[in-house]
C-alpha positions in Angstrom: 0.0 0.0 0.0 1.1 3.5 -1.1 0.6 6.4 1.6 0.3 8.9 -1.7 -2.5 6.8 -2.5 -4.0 5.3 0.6 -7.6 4.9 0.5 -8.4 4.9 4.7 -12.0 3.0 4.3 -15.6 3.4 3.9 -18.4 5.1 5.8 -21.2 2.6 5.9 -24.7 3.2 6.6 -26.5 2.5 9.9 -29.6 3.1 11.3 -29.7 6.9 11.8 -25.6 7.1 11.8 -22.7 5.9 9.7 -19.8 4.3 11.2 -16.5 4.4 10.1 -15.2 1.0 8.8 -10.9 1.5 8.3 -8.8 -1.0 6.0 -6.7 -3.5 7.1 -2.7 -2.3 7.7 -1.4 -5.7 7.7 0.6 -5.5 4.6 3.4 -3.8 3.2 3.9 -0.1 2.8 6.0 2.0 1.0 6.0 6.2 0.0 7.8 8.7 -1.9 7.8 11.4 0.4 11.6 12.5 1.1 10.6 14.2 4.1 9.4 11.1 6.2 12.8 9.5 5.3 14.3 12.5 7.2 12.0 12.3 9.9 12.2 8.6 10.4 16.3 8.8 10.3 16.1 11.5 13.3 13.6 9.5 15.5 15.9 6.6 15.2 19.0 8.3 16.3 17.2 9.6 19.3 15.7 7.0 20.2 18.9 5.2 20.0 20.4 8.1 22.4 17.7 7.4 24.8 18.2 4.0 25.4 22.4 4.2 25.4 21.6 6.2 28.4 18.1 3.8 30.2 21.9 1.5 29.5 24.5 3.1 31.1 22.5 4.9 33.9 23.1 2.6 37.1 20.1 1.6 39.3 17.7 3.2 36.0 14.7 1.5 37.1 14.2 3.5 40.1 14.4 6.7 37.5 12.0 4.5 35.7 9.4 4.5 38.3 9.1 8.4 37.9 8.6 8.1 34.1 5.7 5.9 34.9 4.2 8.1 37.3 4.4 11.2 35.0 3.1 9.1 31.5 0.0 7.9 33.8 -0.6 11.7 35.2 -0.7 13.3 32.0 -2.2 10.5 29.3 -5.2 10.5 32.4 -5.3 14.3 32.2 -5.8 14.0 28.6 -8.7 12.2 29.4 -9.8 15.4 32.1 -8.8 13.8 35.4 -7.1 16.5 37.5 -4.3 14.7 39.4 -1.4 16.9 39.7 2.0 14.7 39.3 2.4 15.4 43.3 -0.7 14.2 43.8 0.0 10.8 42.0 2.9 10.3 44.3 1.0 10.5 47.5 -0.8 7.8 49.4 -4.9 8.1 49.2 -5.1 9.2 52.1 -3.4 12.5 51.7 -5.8 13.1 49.0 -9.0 15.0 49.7 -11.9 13.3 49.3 -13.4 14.8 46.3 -10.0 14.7 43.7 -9.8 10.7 45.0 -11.5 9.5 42.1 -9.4 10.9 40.0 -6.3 10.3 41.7 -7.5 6.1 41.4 -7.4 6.7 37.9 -4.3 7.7 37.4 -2.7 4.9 39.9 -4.4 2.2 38.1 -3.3 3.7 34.8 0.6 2.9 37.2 -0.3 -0.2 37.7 -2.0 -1.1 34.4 1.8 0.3 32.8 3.6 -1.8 35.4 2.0 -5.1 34.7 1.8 -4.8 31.3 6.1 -4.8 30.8 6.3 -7.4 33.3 4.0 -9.3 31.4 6.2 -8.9 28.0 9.0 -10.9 29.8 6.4 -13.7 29.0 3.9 -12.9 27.2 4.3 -10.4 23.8 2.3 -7.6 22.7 -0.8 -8.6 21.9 -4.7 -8.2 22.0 -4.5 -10.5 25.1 -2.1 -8.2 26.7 -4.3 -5.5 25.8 -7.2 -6.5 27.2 -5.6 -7.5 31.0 -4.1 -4.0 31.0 -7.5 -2.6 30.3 -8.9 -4.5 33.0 -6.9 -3.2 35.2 -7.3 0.2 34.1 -10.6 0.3 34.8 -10.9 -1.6 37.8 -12.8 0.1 40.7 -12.9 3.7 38.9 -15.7 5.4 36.7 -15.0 3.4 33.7 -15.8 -0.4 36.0 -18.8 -1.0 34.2 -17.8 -0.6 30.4 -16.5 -4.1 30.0 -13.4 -3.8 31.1 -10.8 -6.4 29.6 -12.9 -6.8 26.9 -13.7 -5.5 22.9 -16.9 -3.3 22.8 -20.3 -5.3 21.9 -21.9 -2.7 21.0 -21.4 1.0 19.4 -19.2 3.8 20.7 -18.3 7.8 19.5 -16.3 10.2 19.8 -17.1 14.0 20.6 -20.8 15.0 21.3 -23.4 13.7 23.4 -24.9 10.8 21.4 -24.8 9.0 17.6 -26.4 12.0 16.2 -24.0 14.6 17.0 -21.0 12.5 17.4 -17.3 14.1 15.7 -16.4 10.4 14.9 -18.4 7.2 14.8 -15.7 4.2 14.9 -16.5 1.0 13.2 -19.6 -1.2 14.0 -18.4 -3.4 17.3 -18.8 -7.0 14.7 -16.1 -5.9 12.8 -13.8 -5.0 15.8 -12.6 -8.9 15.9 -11.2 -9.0 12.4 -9.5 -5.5 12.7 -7.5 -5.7 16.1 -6.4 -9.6 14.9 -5.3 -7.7 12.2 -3.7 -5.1 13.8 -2.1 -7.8 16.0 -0.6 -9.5 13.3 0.6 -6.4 11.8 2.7 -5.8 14.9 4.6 -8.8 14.3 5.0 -9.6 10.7 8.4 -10.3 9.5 7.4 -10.8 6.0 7.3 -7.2 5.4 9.9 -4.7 5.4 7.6 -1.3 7.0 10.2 0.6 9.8 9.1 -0.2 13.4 8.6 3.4 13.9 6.3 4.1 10.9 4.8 0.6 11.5 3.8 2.3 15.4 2.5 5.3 13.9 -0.1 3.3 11.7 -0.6 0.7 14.7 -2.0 3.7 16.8 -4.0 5.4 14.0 -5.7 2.2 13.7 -5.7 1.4 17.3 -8.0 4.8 18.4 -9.7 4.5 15.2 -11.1 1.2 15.8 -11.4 2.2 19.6 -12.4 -1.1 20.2 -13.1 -0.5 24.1 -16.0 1.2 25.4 -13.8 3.2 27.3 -10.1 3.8 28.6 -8.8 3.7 24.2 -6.8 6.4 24.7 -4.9 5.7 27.6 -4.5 2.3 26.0 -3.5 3.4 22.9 -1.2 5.7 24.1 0.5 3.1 26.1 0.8 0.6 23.4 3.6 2.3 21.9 6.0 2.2 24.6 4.5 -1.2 25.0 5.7 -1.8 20.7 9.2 -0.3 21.4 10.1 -2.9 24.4 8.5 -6.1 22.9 10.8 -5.0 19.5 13.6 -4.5 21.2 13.9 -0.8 20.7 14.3 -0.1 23.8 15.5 -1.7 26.9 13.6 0.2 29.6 10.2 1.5 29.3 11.3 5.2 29.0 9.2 6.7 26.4 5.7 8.1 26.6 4.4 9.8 23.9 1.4 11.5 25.9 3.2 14.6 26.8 3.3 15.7 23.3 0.0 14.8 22.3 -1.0 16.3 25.7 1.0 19.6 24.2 0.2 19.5 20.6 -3.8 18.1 21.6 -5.4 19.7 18.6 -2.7 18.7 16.1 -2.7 15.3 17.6 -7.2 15.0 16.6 -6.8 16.6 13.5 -3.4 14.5 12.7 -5.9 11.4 13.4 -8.8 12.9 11.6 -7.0 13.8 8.5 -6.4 10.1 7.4 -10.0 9.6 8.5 -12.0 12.5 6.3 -8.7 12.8 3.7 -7.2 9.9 3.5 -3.6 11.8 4.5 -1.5 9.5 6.0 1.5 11.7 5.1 0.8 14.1 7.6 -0.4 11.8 10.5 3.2 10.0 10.2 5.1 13.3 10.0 3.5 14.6 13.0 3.4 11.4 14.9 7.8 10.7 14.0 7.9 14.3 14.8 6.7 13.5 18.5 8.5 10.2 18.9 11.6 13.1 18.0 11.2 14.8 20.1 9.9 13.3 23.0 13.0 10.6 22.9 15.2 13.8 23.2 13.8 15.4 25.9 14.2 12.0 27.5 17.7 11.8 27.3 18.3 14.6 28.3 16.4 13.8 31.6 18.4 11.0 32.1 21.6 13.4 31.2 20.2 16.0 34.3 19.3 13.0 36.7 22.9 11.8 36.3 24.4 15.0 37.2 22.3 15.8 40.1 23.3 12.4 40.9 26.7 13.2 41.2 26.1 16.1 42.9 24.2 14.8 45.9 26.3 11.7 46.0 28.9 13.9 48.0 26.7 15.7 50.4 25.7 12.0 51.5 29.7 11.3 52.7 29.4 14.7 54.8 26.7 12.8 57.3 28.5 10.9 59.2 27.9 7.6 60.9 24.7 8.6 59.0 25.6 8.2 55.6 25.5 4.6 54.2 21.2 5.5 55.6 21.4 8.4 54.0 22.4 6.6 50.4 19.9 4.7 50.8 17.3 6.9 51.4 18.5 9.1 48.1 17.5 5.9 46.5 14.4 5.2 47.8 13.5 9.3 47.1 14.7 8.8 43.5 11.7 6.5 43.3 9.7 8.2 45.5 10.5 11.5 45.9 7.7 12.9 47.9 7.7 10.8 51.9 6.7 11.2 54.8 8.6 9.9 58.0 6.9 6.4 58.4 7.7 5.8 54.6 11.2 6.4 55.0 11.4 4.3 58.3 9.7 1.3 56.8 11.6 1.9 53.2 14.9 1.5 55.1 13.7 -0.9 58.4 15.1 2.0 60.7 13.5 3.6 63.6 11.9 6.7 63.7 14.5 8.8 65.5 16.8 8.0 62.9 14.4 8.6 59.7 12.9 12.3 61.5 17.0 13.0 62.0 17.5 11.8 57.9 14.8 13.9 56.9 16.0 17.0 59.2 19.3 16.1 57.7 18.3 15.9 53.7 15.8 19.1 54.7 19.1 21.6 55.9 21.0 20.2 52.3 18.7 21.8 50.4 17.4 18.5 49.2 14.2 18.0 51.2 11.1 20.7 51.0 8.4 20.2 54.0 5.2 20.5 52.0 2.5 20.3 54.2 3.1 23.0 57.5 1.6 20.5 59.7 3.2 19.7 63.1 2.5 16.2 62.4 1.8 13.5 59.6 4.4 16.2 57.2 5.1 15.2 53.7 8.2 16.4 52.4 9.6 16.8 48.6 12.2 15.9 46.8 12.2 19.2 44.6 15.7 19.3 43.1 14.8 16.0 41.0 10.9 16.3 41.0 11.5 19.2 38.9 13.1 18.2 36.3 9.9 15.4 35.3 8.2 18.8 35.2 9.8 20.8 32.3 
């Protein structure tokens, strides 16, 4: 299939709406414009840089942990939930009671990430996958009773209030079957020579426009692509999240998606989307580029502690995976008493390293700002 002359599918009558019915992408695909040649060749090399340094960067899964946290804060905000990332990295029952609901969004959308790369040690990318991580997405939130872990039975839309007013009408829910086994055996095709990234970029156009959940597809389809990079080998770590940019370049990012839709412009869609992947694998590395140099700046202050610094290296650690705590979290993190945890945090607080956030005499929560920050630019 040619991109310059990719036909994206059919609108086919229903009763008092038409759904969208896309083609099949499991096939080869091939395109003459120079421009996504350039694109693709930048997106490689930094997505190469990003995951020479998730490589090289000791202990990088507890700078993992934070890319998690701040993938599952803003793909959920995209979706209107109003978790701040500080938020996400507090227990419930800091949270006041109205923002909880959304804040159990976003921490099953952690857990639903989590799971999902520990299950492609054994099991690889896959509709089945798919389907476990949605279940646990929507596990005891708003979304419980839209079949969760399982493909839509009936019709969905997107944008307006009903089927008559509806922006988009995805396909008919019988033909959502056929499309995502197709889509799954797209992903792992070796008889055809289509580039992992542009094959990703087709994977989610087709992905959120079959939307083949009732709810939760855009979480999910956002977090298939990190998802495609690890089970290919792309990258080691799970380090990439495309949801920032889409979160920053939202109206691009519909009308990107809708272009192929209404004008059959793949071109553009797979510009934009090796654009994000860009740009979003460089800002990446150089996270990991700022982490290690703040972690060669602490890493002294730690030796100035005393008879308390082999505690105090190991609570760094435990804030570079958690880096908002409260006392108890430190004392049962490092199996130390509370004396000594209250005199670590008094300790990490006079460095400069530690920020009390709440003003409360007791129960305080305290900050990690100097590497909090820098999941916030």
């Amino acid at each position: 299939m040619k991109f310059e002359t990719f036909q994206a599918g059919v609108w086919q009558t229903r009763y008092q709406y038409k759904s969208f019915e896309p083609v099949p992408v499991n096939h080869e695909w091939i395109w003459e414009d120079p421009i996504i040649n350039t694109l693709l060749e930048s997106a490689n090399r930094a997505l190469g840089e990003l995951n020479a340094f998730s490589l090289i960067v000791p202990d990088i899964d507890l700078f993992i942990e934070m890319h998690v946290v701040k993938e599952a804060q803003t793909s959920s905000r995209i979706e209107g939930t109003q978790t701040g990332i500080d938020e996400a990295l507090m227990p419930e029952e800091h949270i006041l009671p109205e923002k909880r609901d959304d804040w159990r969004e976003v921490r099953n959308y952690i857990d639903a990430v989590n799971t999902a790369i520990t299950e492609l040690k054994t099991l690889p990318l896959s509709n089945r996958l798919l389907k476990q991580t949605h279940e646990i997405l929507l596990s005891g939130v708003r979304g419980e009773h839209k079949q969760p872990g399982d493909f839509r039975i009936s019709q969905n839309w997107i944008g307006g209030s009903s089927l008559m007013d509806a922006v988009f009408i995805p396909p008919h829910p019988e033909g959502v079957p056929e499309l995502m086994s197709d889509l799954e055996k797209f992903w792992h095709n070796d008889n055809i020579t289509v580039p992992h990234l542009v094959r990703l970029a087709i994977s989610h156009y087709q992905f959120e426009t079959i939307h083949p959940f009732l709810d939760g597809n855009g979480r999910i389809g956002r977090l298939l692509i990190p998802l495609y990079l690890v089970n290919h080998g792309l990258l080691a770590k799970p380090s990439l999240y495309l949801s920032d940019f889409f979160e920053r370049n939202r109206a691009s990012y519909y009308d990107a998606l809708m272009r192929v839709r209404m004008s059959n412009d793949l071109i553009h869609w797979v510009r934009f989307f090796l654009q994000g992947m860009t740009e979003t694998a460089t800002k990446g590395r150089d996270v990991f580029r700022q982490i290690l140099t703040l972690r060669t700046e602490l890493e002294p202050m730690m030796m100035t502690l005393g008879k308390r610094g082999p505690n105090a290296r190991l609570a760094l650690n435990f804030l570079y995976r958690q880096p908002i705590v409260s006392a108890a979290d430190l004392q049962k993190a490092l199996d130390v008493k509370h004396p000594t945890a209250n005199a670590l945090l008094k300790d990490f607080c006079r460095l400069g390293l530690l920020t009390e956030a709440t003003g409360a005499e007791r129960h305080r929560i305290y900050t990690f700002d100097p590497y909090l920050k820098l999941f916030l630019m």
